[in-house]
C-alpha positions in Angstrom: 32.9 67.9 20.4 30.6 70.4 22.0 31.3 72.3 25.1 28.2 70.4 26.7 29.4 67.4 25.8 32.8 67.8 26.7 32.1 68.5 29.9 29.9 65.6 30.5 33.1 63.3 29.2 35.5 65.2 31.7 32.9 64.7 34.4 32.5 61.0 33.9 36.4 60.5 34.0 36.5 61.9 37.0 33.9 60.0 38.6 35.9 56.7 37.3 38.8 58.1 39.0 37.0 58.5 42.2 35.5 54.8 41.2 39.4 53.4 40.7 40.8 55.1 43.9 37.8 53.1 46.0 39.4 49.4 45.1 42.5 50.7 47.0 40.4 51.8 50.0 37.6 49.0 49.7 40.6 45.7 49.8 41.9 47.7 52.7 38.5 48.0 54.3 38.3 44.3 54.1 40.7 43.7 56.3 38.4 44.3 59.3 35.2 44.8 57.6 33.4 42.2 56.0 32.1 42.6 52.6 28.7 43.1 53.1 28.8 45.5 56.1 31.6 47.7 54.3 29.3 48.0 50.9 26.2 48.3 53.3 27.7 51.1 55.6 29.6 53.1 52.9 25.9 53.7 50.9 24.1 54.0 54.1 26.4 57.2 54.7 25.8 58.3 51.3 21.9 58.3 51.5 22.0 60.1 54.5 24.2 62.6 52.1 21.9 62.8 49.3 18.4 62.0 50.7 18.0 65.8 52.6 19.3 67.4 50.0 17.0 65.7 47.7 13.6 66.5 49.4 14.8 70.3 50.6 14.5 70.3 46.8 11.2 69.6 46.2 12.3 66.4 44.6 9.7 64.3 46.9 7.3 65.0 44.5 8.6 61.9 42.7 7.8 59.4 45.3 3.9 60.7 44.4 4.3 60.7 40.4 2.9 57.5 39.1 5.0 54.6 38.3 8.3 56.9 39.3 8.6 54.8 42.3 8.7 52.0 41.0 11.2 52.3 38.3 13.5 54.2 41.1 13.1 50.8 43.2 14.3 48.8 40.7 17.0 51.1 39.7 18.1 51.1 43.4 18.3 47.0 43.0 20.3 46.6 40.0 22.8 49.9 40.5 23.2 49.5 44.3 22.3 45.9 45.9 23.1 43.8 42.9 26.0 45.9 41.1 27.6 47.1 44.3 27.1 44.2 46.6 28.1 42.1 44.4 31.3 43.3 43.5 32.7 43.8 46.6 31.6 40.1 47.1 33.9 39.8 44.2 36.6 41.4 45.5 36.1 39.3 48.7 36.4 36.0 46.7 38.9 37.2 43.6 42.0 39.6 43.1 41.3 42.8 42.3 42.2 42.3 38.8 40.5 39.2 38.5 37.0 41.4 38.8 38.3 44.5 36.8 38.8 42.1 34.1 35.1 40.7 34.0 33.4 43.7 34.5 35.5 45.5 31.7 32.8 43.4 29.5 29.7 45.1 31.0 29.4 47.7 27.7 28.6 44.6 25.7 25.4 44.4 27.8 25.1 48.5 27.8 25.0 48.0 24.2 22.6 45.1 23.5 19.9 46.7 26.3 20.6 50.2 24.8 19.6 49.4 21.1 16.7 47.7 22.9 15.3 50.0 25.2 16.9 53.4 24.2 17.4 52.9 20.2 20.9 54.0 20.6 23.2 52.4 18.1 26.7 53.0 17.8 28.6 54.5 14.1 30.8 51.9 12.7 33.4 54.2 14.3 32.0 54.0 17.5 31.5 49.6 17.6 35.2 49.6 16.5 36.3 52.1 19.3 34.3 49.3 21.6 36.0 46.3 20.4 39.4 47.6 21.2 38.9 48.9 24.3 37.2 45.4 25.2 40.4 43.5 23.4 42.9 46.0 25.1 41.2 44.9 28.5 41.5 41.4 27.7 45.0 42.0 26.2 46.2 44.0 29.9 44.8 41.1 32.3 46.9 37.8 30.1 44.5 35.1 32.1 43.4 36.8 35.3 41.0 34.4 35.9 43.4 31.5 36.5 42.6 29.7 39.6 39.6 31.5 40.0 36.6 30.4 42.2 33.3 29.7 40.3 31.6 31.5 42.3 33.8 34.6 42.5 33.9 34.7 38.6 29.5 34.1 38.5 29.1 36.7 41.3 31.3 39.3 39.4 29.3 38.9 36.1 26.1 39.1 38.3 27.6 42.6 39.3 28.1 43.8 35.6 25.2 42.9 34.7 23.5 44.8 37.2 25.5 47.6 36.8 24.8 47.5 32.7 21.2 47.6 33.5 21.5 50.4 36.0 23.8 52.7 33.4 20.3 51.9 30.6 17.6 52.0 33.3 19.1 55.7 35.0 19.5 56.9 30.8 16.1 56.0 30.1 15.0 58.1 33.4 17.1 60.7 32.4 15.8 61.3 29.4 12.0 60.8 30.9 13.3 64.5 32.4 13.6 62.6 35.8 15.7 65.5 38.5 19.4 63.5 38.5 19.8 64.5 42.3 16.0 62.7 43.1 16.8 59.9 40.9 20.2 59.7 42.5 19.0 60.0 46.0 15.8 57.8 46.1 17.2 54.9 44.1 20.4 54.8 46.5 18.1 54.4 49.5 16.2 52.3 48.4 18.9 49.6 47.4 20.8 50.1 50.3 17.8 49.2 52.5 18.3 45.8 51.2 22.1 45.6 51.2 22.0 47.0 55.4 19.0 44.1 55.8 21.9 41.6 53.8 24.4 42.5 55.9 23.2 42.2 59.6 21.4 38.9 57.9 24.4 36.9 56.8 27.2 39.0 59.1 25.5 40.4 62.0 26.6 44.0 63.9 30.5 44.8 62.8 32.1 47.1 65.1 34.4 49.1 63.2 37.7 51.6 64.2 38.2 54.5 63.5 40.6 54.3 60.9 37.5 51.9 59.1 35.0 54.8 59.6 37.6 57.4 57.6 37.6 55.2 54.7 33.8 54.5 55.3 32.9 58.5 55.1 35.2 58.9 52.6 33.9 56.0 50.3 30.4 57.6 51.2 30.5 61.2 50.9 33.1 61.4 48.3 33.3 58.5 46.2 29.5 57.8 46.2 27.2 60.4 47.4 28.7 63.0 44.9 30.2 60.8 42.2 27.0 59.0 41.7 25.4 62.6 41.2 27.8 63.6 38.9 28.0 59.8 37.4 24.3 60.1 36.5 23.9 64.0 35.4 26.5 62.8 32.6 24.3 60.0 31.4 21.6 62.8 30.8 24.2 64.1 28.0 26.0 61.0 27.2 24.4 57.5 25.4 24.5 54.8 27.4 27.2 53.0 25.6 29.7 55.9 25.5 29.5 56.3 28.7 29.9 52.2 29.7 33.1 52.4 27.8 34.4 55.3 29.5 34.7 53.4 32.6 36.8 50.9 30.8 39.6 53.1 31.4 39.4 52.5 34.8 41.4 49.1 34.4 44.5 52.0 33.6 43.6 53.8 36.6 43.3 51.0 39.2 46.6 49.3 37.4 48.7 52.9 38.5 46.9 53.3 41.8 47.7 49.4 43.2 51.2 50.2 41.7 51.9 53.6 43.6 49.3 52.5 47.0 49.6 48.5 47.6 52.5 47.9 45.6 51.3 45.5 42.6 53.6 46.3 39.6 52.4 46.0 35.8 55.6 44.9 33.4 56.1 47.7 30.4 54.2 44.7 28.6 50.7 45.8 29.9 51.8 49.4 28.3 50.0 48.4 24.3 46.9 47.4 26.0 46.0 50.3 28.0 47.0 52.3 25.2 44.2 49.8 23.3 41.6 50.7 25.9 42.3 54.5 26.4 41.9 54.5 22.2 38.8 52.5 22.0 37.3 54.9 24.4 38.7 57.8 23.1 37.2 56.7 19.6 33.3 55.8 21.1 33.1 59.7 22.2 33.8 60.9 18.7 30.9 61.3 16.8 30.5 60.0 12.7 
């Protein structure tokens, strides 16, 4: 494995570390905040991040390339109103688990649309990595949906879904030699526009305490102004479905972090399964 690429992996990780450490902060949010507001606010603050830094750079200059726009607007969409949105709708309607578990199945859709649109093709080596860390996840969660609402388990797959078509979409732009901080910056306005315009729609002004605006900021500065940035300038080293998979191992992550943080315990039995997933995503990074 290359220095390069390395990198890139070790960046990625960390930015699904950030990702985990945010269901802790979002169910805790929830309990003032309503779902829409809290996803609203916390990419409202990381626009306001991102979006100065991105046109003291110059990077303006996309808004005026032809067709950029466009493909940034729908990016925006999918990554931010539809992925984000919905998920913490998810989390508002299912356990925590029960949504870690369905979107653990979003690099099945990163790798149909990515031999589509991107040609990228996994080794044998590489599928096989995929199918365990997708079994381990299945393995870890023994029936999380039990009890489930429809509509919590629909709106969670509408959320990986997005997301899959964001991780493609923001590849494809990557490779188009599209700046990662413009991309970042313009496409996260632009969906949260629609989430703020969602929120004061279906749940009106929210005032919030203080203690809700520290997990705000630091959901928004931290957890999505910079590891979106750093998110997307490893998609520019990594194929899509690498990467996908790599955030598999976030079901591991979130598993310790509601253990040490809220208090949910795993039984020694979960310990195969995340040792399924951490392999299958170990394996997808190694190259034939």
């Amino acid at each position: 494995m290359g220095r390069s690429r390395l990198f890139a992996v070790l960046e990625a990780l960390f930015v699904t570390f950030l990702w985990s450490s945010s269901y802790v902060l979002v169910k805790v949010g929830l309990r003032e905040i309503g779902p829409l507001t809290l996803v609203a606010y916390r990419y409202t603050v990381a626009s306001l991040v991102l979006l100065p830094l991105a046109l003291s750079r110059g990077h303006g200059a996309l808004l005026r390339e032809r067709g950029v726009p466009l493909r940034l607007g729908v990016l925006g969409f999918l990554g931010i109103t539809l992925a984000q949105g919905f998920q913490v709708l998810g989390l508002f309607l299912l356990p925590a688990v029960s949504v870690t578990f369905l979107l653990n199945f979003t690099p099945i859709t990163v790798l149909a649309l990515g031999a589509v649109a991107l040609n990228e093709r996994p080794s044998r080596l590489q599928f096989g990595g995929i199918a365990l860390a997708v079994v381990g996840a299945a393995l870890f969660f023994n029936d999380p949906l039990a009890s489930a609402s429809l509509r919590g388990i629909l709106v969670s797959l509408l959320s990986g879904v997005g997301w899959g078509t964001y991780i493609v979409l923001g590849r494809r732009l990557s490779m188009d030699r599209v700046p990662v901080l413009g991309l970042t910056a313009f496409s996260m306005a632009g969906g949260t526009v629609l989430l703020l315009a969602s929120a004061f729609l279906f749940e009106g002004f929210t005032v919030v305490s203080l203690a809700g605006w520290g997990i705000i900021l630091w959901l928004g500065v931290v957890n999505t102004a910079l590891a979106f940035f750093m998110w997307n300038r490893a998609l520019g080293r990594l194929e899509a479905f690498e990467i996908s998979v790599l955030q598999n191992t976030m079901l591991i992550q979130i598993a310790v972090l509601a253990w040490v943080f809220l208090g949910e315990r795993f039984g020694v039995a979960k310990v195969p399964a995340m040792a399924l997933v951490f392999l299958g995503a170990l394996i997808v990074q190694l190259r034939k």
